[in-house]
Biopython code that builds the backbone (N, CA, C, O; Angstrom):
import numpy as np
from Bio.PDB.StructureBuilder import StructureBuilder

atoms = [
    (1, "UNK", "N", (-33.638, 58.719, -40.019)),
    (1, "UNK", "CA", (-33.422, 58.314, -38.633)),
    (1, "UNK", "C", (-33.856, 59.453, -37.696)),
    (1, "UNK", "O", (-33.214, 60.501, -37.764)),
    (2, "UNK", "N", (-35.001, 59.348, -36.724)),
    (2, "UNK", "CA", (-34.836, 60.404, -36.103)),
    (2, "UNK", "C", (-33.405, 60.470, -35.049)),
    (2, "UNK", "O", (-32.363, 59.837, -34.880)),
    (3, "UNK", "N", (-34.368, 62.105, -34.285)),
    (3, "UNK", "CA", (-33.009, 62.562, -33.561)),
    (3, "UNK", "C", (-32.770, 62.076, -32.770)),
    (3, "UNK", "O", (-33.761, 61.547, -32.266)),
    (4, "UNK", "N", (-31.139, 61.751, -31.825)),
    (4, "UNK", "CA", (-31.406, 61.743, -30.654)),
    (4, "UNK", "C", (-31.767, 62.293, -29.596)),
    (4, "UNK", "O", (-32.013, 63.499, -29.619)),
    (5, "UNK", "N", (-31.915, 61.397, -28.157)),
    (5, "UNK", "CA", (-32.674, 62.652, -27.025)),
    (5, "UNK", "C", (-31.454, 63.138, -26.419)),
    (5, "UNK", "O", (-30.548, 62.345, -26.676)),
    (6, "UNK", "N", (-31.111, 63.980, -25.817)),
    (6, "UNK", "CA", (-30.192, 64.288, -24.782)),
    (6, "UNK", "C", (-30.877, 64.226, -23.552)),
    (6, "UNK", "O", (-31.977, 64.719, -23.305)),
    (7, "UNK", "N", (-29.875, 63.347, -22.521)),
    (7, "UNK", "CA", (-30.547, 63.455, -21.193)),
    (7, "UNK", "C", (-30.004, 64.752, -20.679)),
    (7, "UNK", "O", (-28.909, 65.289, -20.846)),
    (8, "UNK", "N", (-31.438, 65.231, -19.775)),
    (8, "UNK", "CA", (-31.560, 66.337, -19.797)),
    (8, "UNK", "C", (-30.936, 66.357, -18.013)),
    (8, "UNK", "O", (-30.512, 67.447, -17.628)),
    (9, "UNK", "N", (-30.921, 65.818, -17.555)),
    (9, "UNK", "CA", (-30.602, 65.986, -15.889)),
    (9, "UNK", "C", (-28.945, 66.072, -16.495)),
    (9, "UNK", "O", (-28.410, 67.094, -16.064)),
    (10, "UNK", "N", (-28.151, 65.364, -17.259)),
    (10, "UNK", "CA", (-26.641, 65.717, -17.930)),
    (10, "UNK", "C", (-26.267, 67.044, -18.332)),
    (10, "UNK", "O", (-25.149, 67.544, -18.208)),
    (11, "UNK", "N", (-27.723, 67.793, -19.028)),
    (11, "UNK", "CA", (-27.751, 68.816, -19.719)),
    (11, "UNK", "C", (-27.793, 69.940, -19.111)),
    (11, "UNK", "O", (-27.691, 71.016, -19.699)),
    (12, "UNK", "N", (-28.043, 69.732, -17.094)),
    (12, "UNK", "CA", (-28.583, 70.597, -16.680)),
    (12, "UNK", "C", (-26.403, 70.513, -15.590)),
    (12, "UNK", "O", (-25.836, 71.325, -14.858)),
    (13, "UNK", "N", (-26.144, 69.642, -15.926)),
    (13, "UNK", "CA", (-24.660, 69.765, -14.962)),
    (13, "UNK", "C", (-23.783, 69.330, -15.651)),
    (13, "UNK", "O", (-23.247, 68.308, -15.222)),
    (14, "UNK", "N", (-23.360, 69.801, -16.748)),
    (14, "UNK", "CA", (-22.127, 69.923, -17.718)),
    (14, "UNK", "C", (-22.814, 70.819, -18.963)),
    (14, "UNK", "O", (-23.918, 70.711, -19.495)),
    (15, "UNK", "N", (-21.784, 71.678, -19.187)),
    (15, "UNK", "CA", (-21.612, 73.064, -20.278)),
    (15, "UNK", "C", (-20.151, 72.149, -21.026)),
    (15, "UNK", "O", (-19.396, 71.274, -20.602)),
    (16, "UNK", "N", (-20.275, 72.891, -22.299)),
    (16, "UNK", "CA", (-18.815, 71.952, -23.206)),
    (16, "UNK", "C", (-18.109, 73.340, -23.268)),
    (16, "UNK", "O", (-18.714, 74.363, -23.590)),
    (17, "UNK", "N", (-16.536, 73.300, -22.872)),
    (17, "UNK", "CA", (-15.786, 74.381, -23.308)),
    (17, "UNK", "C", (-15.368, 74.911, -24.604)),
    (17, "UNK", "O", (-15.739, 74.312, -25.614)),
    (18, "UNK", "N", (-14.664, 75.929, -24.703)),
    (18, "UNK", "CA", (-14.453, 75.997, -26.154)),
    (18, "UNK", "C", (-13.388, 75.057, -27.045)),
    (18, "UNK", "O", (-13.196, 74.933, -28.254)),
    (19, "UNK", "N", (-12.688, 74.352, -25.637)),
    (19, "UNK", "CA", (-11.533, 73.264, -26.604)),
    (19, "UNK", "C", (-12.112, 71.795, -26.341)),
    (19, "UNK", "O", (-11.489, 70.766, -26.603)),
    (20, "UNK", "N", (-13.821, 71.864, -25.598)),
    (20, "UNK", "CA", (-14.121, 71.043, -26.193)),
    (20, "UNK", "C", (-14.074, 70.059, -24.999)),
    (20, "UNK", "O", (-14.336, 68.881, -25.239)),
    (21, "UNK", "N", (-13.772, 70.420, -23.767)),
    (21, "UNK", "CA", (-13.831, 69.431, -22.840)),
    (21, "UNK", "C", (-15.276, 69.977, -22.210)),
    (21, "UNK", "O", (-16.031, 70.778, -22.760)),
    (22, "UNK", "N", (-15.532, 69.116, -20.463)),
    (22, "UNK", "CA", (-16.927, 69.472, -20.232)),
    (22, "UNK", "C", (-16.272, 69.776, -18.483)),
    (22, "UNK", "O", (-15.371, 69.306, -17.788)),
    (23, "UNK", "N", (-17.209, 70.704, -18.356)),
    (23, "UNK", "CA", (-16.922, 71.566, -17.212)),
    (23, "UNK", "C", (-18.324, 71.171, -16.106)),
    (23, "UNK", "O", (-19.454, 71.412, -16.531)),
    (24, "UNK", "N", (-18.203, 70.734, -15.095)),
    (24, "UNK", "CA", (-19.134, 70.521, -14.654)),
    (24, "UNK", "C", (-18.579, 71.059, -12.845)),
    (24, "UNK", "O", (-17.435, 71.057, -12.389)),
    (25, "UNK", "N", (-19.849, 71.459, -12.180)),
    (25, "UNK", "CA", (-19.593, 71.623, -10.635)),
    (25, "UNK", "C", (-19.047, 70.477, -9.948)),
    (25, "UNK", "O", (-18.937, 69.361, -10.453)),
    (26, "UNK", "N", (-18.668, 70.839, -8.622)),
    (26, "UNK", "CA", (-17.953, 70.073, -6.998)),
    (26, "UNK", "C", (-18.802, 69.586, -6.618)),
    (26, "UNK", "O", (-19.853, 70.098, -7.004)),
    (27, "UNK", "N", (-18.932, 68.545, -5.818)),
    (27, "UNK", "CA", (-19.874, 67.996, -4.954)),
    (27, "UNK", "C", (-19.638, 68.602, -3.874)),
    (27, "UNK", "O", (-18.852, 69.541, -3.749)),
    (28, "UNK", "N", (-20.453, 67.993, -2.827)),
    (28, "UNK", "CA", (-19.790, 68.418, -1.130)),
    (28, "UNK", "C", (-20.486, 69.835, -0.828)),
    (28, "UNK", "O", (-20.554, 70.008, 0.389)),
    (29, "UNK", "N", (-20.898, 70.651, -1.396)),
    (29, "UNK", "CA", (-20.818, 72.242, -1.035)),
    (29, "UNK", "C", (-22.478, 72.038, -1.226)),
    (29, "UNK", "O", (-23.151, 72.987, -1.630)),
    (30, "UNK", "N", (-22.816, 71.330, -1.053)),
    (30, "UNK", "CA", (-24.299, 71.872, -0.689)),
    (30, "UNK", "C", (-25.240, 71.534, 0.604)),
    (30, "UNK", "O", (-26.465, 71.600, 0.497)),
    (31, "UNK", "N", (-24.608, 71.171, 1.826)),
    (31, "UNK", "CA", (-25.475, 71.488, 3.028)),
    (31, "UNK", "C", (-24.031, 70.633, 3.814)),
    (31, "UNK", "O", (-23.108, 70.173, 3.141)),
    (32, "UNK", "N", (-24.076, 70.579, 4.875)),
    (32, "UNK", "CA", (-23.508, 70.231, 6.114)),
    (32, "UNK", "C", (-22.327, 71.208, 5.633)),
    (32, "UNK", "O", (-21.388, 70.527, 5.219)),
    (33, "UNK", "N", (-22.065, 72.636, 5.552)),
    (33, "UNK", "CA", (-21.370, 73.423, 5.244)),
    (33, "UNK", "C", (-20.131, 74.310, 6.688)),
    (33, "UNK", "O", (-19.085, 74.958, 6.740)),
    (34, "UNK", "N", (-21.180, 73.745, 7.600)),
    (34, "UNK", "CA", (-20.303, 74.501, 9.114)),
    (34, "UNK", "C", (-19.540, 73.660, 9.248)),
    (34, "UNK", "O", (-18.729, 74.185, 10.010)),
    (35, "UNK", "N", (-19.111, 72.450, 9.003)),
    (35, "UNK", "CA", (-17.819, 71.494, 9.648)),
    (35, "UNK", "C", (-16.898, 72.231, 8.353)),
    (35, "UNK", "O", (-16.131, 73.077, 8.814)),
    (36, "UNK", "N", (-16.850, 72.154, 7.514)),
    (36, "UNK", "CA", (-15.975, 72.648, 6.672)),
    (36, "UNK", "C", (-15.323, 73.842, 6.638)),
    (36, "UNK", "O", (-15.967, 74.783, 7.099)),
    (37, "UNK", "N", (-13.998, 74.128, 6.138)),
    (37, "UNK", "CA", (-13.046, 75.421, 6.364)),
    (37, "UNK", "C", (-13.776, 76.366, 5.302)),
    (37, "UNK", "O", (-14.548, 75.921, 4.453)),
    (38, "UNK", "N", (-13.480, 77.597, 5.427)),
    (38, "UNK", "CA", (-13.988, 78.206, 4.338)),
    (38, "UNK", "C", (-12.865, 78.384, 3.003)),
    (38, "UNK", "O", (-13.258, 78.975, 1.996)),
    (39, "UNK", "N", (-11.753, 77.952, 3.054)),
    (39, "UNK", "CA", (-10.660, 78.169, 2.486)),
    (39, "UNK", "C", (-11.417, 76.621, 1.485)),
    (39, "UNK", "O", (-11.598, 77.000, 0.328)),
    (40, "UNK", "N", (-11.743, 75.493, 1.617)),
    (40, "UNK", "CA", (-12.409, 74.352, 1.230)),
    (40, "UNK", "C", (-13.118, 74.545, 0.383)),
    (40, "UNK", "O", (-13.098, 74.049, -0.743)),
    (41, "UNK", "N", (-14.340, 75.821, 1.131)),
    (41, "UNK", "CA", (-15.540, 76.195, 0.083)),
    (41, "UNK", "C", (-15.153, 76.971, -0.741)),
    (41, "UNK", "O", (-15.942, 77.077, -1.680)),
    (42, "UNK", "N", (-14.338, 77.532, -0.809)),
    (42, "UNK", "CA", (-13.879, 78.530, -1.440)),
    (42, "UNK", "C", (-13.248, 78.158, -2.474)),
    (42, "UNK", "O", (-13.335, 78.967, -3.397)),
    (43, "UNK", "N", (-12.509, 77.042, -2.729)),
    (43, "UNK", "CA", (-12.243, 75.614, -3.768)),
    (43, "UNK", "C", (-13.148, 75.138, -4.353)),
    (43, "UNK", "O", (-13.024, 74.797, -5.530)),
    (44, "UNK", "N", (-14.359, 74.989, -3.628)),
    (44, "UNK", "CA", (-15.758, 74.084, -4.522)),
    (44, "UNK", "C", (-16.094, 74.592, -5.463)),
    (44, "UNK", "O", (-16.421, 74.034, -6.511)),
    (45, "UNK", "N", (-16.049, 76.388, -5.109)),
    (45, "UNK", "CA", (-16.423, 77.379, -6.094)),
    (45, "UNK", "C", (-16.017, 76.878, -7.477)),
    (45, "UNK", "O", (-16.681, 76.628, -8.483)),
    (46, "UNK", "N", (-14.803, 76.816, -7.224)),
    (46, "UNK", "CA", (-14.077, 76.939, -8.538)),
    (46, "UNK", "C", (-15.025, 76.063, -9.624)),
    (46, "UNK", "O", (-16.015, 75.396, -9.321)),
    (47, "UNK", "N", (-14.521, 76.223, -10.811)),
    (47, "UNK", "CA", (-14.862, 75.223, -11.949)),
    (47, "UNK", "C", (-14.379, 73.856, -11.832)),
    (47, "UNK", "O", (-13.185, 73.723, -11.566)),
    (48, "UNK", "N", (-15.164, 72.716, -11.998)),
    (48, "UNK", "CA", (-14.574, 71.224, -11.983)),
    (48, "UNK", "C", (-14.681, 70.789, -13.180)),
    (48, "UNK", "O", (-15.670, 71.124, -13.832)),
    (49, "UNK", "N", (-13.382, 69.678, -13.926)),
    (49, "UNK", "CA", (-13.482, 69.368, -15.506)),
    (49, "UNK", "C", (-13.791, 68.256, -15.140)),
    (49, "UNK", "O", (-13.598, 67.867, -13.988)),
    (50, "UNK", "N", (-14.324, 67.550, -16.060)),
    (50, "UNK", "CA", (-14.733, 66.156, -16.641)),
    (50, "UNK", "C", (-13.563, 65.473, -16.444)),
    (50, "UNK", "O", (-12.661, 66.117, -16.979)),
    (51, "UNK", "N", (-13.089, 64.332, -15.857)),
    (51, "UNK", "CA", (-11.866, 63.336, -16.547)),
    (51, "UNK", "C", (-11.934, 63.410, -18.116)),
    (51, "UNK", "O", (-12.912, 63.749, -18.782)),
    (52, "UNK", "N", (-10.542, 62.975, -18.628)),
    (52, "UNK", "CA", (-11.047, 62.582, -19.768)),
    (52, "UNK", "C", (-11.486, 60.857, -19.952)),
    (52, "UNK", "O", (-12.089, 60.438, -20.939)),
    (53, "UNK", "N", (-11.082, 60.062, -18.885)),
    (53, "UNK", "CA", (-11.605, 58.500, -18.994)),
    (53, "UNK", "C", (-13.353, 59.159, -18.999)),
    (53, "UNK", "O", (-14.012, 58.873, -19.998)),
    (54, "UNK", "N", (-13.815, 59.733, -18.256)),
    (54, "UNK", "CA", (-15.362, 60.228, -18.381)),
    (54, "UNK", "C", (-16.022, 60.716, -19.422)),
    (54, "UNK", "O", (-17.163, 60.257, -19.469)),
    (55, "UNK", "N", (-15.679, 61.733, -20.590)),
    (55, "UNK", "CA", (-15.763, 62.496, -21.119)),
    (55, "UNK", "C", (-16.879, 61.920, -22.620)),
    (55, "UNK", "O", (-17.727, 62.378, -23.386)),
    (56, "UNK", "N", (-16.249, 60.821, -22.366)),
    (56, "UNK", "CA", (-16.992, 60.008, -23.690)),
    (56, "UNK", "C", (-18.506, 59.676, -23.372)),
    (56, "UNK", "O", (-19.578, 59.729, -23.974)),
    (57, "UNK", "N", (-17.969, 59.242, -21.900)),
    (57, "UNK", "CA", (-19.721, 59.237, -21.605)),
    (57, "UNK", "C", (-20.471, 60.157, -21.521)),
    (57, "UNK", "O", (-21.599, 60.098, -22.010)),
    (58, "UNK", "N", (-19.894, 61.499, -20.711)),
    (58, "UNK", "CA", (-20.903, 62.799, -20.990)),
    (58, "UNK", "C", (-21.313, 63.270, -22.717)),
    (58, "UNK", "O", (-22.262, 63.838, -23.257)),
    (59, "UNK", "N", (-19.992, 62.662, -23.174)),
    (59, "UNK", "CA", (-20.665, 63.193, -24.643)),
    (59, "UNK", "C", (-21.973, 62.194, -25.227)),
    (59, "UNK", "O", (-22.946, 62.455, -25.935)),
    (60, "UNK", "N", (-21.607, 61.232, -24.723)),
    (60, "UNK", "CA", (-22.767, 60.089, -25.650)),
    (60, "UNK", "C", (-24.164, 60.752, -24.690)),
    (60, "UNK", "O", (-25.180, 60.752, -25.386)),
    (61, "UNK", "N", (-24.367, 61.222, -23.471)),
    (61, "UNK", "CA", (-25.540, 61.622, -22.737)),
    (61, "UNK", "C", (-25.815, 63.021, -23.828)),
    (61, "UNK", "O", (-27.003, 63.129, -24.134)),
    (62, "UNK", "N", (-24.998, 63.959, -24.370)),
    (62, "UNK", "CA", (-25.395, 65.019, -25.124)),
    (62, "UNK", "C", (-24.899, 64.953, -26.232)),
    (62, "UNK", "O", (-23.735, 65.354, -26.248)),
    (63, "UNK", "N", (-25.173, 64.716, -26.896)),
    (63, "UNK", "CA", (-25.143, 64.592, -28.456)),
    (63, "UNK", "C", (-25.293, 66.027, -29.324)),
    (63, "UNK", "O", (-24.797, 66.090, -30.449)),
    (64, "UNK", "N", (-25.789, 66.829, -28.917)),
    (64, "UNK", "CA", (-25.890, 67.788, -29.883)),
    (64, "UNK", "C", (-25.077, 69.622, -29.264)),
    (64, "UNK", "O", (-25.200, 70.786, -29.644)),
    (65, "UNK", "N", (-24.294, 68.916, -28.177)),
    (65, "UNK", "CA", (-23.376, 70.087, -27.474)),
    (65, "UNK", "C", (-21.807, 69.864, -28.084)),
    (65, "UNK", "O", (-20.894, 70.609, -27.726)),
]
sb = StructureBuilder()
sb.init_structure("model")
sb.init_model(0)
sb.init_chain("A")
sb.init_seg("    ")
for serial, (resi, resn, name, xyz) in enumerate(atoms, 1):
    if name == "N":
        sb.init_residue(resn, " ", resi, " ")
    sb.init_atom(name, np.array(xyz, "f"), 0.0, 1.0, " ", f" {name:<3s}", serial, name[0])
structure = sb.get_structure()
């Protein structure tokens, strides 16, 4: 059987942690940035997790992470 593909636009916005969940960025923080508090952006920063209702689907998009 060959391999599968991993979609790669998935591959490029979720990393898998070490227990195995998927860590992916905030939306919102990339332009119309002056109406917003900086205390806000300063939140986006942070790391965002996967749901786990989601999680199944990011895994079936990467298969070999």
């Amino acid at each position: 059987m060959p391999k599968m593909k991993t979609n790669r636009a998935a591959a490029k916005r979720f990393r898998k942690t070490a227990s195995g969940k998927f860590k992916c960025g905030h939306a919102f923080k990339s332009h119309i940035l002056t109406k917003k508090s900086t205390k806000r952006k300063r939140g986006l920063r942070a790391p965002n997790h996967v749901r786990a209702e989601d999680a199944g689907r990011v895994q079936r998009m990467l298969p070999y992470l």
